[in-house]
DSSP file (Angstrom, degrees, kcal/mol; ACC not computed):
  #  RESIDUE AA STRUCTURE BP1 BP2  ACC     N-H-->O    O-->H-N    N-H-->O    O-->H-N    TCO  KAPPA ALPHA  PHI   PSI    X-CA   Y-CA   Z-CA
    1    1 A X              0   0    0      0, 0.0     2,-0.3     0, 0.0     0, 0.0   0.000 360.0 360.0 360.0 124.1    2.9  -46.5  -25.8
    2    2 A X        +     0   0    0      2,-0.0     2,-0.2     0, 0.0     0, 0.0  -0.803 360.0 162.4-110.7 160.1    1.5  -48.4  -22.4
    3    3 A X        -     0   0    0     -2,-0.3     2,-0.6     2,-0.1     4,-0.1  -0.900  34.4-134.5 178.8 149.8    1.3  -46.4  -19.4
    4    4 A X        +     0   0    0     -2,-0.2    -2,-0.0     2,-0.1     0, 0.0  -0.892  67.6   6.4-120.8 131.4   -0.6  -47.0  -16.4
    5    5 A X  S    S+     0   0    0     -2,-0.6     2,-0.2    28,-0.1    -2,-0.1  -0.098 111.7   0.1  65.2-174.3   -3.0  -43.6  -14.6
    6    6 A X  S    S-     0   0    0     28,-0.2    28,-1.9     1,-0.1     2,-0.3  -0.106  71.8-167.1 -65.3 112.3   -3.6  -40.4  -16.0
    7    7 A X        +     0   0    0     26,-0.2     2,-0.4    -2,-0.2    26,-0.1  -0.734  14.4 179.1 -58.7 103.7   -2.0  -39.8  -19.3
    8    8 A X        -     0   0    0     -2,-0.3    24,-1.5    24,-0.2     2,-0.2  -1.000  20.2-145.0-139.5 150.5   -1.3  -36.6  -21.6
    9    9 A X  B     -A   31   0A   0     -2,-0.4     2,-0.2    22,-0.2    22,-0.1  -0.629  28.5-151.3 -96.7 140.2    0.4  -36.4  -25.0
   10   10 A X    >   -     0   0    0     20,-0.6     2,-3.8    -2,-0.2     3,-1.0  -0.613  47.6 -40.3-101.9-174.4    2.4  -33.1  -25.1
   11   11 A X  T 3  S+     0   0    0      1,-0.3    -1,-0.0    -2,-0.2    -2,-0.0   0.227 111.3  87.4 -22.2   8.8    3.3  -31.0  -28.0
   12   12 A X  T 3  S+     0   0    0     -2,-3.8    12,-1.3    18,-0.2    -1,-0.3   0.524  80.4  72.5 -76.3 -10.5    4.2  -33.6  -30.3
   13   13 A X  E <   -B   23   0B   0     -3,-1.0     2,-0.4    10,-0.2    10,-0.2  -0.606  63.4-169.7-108.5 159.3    0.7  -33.8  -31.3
   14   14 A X  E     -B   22   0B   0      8,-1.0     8,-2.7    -2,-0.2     2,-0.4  -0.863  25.0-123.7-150.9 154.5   -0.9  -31.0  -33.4
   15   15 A X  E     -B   21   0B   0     -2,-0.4     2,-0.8     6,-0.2     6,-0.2  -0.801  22.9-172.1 -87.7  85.9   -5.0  -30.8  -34.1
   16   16 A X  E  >  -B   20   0B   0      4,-6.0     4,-4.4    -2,-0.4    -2,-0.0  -0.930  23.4-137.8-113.6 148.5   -5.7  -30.8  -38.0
   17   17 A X  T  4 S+     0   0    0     -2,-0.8    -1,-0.2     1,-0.2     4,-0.1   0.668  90.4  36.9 -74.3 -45.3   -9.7  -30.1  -38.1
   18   18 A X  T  4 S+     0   0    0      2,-0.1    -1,-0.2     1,-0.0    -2,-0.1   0.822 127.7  31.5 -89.6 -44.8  -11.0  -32.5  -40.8
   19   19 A X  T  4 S-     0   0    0      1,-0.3     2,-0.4    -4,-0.0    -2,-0.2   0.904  99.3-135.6 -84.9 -24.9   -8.7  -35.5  -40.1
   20   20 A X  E  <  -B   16   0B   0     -4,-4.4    -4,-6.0     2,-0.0    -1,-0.3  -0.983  51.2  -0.9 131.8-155.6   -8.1  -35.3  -36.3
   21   21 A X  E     +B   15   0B   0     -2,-0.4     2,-0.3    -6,-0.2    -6,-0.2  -0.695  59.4 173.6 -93.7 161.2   -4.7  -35.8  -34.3
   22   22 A X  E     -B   14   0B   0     -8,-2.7    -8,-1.0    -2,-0.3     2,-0.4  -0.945  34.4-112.5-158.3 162.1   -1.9  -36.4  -35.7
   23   23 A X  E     -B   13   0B   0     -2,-0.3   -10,-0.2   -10,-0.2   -12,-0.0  -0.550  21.3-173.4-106.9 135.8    1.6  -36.7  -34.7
   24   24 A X        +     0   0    0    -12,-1.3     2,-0.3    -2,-0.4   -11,-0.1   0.273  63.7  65.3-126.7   7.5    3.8  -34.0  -36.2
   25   25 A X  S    S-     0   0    0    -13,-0.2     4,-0.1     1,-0.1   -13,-0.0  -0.854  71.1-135.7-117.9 168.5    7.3  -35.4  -34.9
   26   26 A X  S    S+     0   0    0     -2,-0.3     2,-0.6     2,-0.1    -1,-0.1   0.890  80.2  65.0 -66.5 -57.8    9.2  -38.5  -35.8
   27   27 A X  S    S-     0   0    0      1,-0.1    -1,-0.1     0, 0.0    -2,-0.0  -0.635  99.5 -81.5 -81.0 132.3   10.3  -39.7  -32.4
   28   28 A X        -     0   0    0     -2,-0.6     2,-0.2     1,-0.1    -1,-0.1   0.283  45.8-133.6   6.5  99.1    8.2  -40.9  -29.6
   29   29 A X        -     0   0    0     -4,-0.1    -1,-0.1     1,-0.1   -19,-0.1  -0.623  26.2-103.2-102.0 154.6    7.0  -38.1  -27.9
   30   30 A X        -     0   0    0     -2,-0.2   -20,-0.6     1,-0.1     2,-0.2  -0.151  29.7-114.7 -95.8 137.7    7.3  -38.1  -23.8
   31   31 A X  B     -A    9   0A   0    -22,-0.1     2,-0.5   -24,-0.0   -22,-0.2  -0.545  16.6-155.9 -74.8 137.5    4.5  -38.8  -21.3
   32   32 A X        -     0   0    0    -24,-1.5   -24,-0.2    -2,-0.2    -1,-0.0  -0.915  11.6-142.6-118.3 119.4    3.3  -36.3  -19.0
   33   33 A X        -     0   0    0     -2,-0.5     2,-0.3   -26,-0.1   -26,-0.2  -0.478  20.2-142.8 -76.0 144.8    1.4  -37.6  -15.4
   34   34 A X        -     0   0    0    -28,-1.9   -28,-0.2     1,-0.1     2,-0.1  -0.865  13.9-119.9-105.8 147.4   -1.4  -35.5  -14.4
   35   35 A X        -     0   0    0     -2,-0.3    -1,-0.1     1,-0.2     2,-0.0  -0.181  37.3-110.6-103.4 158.6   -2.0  -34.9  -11.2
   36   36 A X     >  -     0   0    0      1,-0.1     4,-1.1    -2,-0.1    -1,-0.2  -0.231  33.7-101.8-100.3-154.6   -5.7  -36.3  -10.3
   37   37 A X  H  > S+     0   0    0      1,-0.2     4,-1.0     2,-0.2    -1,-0.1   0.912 120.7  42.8 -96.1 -15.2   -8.3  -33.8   -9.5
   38   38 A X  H  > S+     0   0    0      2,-0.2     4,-1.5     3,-0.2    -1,-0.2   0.441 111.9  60.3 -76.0  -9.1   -8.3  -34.0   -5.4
   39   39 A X  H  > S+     0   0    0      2,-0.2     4,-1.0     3,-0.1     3,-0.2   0.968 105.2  48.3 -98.7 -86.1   -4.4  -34.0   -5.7
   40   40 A X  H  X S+     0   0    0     -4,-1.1     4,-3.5     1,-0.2     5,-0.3   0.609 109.9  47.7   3.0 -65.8   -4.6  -30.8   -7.3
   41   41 A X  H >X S+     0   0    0     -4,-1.0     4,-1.6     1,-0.2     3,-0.8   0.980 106.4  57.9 -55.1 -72.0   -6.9  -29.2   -4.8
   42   42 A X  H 3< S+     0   0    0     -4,-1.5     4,-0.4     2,-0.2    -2,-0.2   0.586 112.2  44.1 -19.9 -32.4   -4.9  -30.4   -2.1
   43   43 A X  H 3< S+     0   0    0     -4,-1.0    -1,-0.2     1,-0.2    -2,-0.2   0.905 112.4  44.5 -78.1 -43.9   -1.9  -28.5   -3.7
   44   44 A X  H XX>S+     0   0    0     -4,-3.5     4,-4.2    -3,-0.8     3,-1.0   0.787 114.1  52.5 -81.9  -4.0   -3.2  -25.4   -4.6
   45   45 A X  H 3X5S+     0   0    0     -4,-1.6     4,-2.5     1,-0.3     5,-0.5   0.922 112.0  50.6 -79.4 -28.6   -5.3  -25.0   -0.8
   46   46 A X  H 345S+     0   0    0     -4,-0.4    -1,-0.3    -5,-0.3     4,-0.2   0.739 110.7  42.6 -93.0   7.5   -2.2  -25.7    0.8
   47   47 A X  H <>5S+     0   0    0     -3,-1.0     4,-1.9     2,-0.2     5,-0.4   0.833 116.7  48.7 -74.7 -61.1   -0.5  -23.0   -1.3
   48   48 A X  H >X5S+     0   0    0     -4,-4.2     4,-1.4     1,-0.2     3,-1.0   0.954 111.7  50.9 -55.8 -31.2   -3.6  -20.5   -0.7
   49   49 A X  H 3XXS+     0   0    0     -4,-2.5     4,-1.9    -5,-0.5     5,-0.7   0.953 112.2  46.3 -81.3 -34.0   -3.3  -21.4    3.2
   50   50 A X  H 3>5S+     0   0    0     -5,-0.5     4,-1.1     1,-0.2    -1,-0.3   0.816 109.2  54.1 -82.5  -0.4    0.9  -20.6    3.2
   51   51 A X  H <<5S+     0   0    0     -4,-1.9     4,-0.5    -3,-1.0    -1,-0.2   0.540 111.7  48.8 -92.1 -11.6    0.4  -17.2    1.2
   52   52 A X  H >X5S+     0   0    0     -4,-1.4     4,-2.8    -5,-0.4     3,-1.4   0.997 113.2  41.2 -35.7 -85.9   -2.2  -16.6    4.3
   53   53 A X  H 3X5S+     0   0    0     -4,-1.9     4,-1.7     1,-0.3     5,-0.4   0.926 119.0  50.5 -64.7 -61.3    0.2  -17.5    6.9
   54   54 A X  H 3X<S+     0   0    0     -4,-1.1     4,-1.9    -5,-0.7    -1,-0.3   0.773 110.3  51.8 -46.3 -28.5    3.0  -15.3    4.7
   55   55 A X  H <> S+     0   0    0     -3,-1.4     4,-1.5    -4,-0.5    -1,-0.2   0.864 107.7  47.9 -73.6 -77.8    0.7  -12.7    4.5
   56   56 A X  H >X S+     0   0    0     -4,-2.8     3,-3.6    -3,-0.3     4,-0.6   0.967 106.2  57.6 -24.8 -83.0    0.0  -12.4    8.4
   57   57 A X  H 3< S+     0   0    0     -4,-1.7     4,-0.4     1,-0.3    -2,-0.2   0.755 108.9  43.4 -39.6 -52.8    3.1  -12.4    9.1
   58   58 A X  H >X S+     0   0    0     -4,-1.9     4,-0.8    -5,-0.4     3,-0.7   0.685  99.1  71.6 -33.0 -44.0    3.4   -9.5    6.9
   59   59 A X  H XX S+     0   0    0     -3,-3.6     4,-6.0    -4,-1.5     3,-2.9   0.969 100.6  49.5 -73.7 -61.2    0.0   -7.2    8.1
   60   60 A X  H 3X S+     0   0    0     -4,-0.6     4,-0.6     1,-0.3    -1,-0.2   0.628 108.6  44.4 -79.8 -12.7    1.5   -6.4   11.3
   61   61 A X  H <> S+     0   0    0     -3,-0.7     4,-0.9    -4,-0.4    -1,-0.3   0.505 120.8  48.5 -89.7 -11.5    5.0   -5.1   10.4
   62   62 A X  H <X S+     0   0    0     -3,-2.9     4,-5.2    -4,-0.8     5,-0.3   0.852 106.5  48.2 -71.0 -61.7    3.1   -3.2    7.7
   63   63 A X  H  X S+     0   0    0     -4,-6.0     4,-3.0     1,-0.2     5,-0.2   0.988 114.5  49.0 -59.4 -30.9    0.3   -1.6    9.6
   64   64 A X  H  X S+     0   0    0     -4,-0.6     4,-2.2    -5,-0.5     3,-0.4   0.960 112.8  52.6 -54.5 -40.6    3.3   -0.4   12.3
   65   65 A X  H  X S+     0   0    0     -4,-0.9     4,-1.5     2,-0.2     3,-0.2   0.953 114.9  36.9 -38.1 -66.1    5.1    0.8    8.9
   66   66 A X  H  X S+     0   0    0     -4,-5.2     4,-2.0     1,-0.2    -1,-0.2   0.832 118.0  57.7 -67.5 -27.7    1.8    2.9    7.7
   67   67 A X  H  X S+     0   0    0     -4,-3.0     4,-0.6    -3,-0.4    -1,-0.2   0.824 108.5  38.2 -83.2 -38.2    1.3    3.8   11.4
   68   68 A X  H >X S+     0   0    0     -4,-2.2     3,-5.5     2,-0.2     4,-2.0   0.963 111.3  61.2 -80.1 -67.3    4.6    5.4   12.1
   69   69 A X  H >X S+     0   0    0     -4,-1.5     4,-2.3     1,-0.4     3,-2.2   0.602 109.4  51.1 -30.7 -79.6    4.4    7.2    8.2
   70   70 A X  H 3X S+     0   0    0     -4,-2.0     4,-2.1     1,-0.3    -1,-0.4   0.654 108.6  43.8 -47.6 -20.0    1.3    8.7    9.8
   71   71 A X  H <X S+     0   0    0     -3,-5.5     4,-1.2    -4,-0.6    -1,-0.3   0.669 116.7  45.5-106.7  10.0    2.6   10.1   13.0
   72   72 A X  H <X S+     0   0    0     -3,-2.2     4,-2.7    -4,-2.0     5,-0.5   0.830 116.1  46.8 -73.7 -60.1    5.5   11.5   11.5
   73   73 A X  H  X S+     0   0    0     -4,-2.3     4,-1.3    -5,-0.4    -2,-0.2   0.814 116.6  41.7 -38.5 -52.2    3.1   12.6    9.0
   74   74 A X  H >X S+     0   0    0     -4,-2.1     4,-2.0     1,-0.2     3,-1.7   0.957 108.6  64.7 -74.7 -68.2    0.5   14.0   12.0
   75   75 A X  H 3X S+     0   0    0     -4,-1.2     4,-2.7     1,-0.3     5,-0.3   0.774 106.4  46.9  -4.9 -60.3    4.0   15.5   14.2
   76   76 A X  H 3X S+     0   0    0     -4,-2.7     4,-2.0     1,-0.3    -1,-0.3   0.816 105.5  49.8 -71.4 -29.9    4.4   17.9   11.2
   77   77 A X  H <X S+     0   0    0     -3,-1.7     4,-1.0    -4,-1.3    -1,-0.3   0.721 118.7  46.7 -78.1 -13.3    1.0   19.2   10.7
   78   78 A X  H  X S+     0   0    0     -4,-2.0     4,-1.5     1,-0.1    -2,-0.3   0.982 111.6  45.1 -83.3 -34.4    1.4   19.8   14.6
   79   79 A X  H >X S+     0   0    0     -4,-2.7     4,-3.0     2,-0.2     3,-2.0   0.996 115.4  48.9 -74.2 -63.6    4.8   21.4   14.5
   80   80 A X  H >X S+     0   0    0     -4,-2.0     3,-9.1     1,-0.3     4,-0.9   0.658 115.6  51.2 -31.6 -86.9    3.3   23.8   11.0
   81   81 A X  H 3< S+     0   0    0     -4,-1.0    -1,-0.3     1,-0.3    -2,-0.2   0.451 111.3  44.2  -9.7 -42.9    0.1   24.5   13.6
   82   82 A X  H <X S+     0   0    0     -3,-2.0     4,-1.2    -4,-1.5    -1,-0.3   0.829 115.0  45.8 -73.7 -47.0    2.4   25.5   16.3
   83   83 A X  H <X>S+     0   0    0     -3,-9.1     4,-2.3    -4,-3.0     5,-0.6   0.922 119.3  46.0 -74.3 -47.7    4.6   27.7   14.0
   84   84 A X  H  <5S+     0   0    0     -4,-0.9    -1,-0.3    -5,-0.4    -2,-0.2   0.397 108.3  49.5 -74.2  11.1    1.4   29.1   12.6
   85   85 A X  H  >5S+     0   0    0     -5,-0.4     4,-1.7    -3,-0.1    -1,-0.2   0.607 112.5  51.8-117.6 -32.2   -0.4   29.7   15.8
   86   86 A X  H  X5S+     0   0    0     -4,-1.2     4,-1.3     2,-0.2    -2,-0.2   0.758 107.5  53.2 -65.3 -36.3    3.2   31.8   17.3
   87   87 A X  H  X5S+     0   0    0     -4,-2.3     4,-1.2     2,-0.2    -3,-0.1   0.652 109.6  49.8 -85.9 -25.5    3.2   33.9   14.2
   88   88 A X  H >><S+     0   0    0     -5,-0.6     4,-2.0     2,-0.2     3,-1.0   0.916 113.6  43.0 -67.3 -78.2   -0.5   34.8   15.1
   89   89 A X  H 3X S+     0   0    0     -4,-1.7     4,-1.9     1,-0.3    -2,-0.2   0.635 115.2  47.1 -72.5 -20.9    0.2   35.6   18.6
   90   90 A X  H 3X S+     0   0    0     -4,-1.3     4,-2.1     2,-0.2    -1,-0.3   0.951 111.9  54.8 -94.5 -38.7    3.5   37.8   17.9
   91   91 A X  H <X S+     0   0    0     -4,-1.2     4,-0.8    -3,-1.0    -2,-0.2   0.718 115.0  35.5 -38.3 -34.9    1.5   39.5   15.1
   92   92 A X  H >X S+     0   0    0     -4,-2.0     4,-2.2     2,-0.2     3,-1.2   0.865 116.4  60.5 -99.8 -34.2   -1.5   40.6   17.5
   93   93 A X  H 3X S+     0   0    0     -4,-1.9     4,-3.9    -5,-0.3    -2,-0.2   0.959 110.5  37.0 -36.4 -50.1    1.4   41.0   20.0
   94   94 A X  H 3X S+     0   0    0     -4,-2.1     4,-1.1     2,-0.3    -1,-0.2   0.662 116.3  49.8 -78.4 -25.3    2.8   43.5   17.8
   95   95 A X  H <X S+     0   0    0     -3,-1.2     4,-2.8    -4,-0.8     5,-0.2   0.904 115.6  49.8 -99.7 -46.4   -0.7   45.4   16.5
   96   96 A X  H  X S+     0   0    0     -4,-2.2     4,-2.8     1,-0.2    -2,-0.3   0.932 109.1  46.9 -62.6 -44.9   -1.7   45.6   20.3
   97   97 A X  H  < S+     0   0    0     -4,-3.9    -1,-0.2    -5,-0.3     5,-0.2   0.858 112.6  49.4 -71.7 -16.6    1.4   47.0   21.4
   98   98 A X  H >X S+     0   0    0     -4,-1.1     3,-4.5    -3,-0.2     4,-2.0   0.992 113.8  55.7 -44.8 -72.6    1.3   49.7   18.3
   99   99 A X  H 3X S+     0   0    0     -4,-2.8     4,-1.9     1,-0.3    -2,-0.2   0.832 107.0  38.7 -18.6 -66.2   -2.1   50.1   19.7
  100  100 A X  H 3< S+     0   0    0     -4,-2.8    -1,-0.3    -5,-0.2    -2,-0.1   0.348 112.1  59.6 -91.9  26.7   -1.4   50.9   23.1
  101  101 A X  H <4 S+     0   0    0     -3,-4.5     4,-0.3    -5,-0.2    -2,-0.2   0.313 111.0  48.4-119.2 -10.6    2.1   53.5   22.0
  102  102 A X  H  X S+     0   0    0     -4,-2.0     4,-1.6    -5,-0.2    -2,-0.2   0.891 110.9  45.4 -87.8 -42.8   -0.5   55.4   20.0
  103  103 A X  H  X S+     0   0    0     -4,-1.9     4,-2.4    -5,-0.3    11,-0.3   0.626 114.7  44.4 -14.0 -52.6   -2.6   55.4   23.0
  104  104 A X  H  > S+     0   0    0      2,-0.2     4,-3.1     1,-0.2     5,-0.3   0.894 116.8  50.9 -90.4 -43.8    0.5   56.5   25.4
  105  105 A X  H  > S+     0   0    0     -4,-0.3     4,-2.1     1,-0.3    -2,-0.2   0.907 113.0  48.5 -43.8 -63.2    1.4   59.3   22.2
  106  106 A X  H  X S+     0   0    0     -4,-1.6     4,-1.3     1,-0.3    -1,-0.3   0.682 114.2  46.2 -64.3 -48.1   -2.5   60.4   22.5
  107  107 A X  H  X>S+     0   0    0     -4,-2.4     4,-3.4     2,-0.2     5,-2.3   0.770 113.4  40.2 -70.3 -16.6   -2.4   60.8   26.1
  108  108 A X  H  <5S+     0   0    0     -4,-3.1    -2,-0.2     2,-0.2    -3,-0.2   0.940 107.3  65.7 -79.3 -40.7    0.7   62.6   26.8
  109  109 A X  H  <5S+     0   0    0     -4,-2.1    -3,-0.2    -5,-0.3    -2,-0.2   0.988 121.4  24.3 -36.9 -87.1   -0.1   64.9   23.5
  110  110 A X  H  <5S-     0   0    0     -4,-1.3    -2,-0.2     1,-0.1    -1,-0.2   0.527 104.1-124.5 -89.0   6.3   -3.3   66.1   25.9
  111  111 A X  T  <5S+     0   0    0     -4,-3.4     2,-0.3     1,-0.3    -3,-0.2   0.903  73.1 100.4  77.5  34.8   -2.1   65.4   29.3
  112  112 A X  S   <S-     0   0    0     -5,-2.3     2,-0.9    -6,-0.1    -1,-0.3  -0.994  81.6 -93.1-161.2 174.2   -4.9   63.4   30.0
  113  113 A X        -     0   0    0     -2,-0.3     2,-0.5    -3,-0.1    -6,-0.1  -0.638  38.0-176.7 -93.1  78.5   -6.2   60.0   30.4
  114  114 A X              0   0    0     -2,-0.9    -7,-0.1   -11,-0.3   -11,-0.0  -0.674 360.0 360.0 -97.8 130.4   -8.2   58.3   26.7
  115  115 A X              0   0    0     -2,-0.5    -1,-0.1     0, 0.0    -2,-0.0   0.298 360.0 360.0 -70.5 360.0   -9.7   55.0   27.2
């Protein structure tokens, strides 16, 4: 079979260990061009360089994505804080005004003035 640059037999061919190749179909089996090795390079760098650019493009709609998921996230730990900081303050509301109706009870009981 003539053919002119880089050359590769495909699967028609099978590998037997003592004799060599050998051809393992009947008909003529189809050429496949290889690409040379700078051709190659060229292909995949301009691949790696447009999964870059795709990539980019990507980062900045992401990080705003991760950025909002945190200040929702941070909004809720303030909101908890908030509820949990009111439930403090009506809870000591509530032990100080016991406090000072025991107080009012204690003075009126002896008709005088307790600190």
């Amino acid at each position: 079979v003539k053919a002119t640059g880089n050359i590769k037999w495909t699967s028609d061919f099978w590998l037997e260990t003592s004799r060599g190749w050998k051809i393992c179909k009947s008909k003529k089996p189809p050429l496949k061009i290889l690409e040379s090795a700078e051709a190659k390079r060229v292909r995949l760098l301009k691949a790696a360089r447009a999964r870059a650019r795709r990539r980019a493009a990507i980062k900045p709609a992401r990080r705003a994505r991760i950025l909002a998921a945190k200040k929702r996230k941070w909004e809720a730990a303030r909101a908890r804080a908030r509820r949990r900081a009111a439930i403090k303050r009506a809870r000591r509301a509530r032990i100080l005004a016991e406090k000072k109706r025991k107080r009012k009870a204690k003075r009126d009981k002896k008709g005088k003035k307790i600190r």
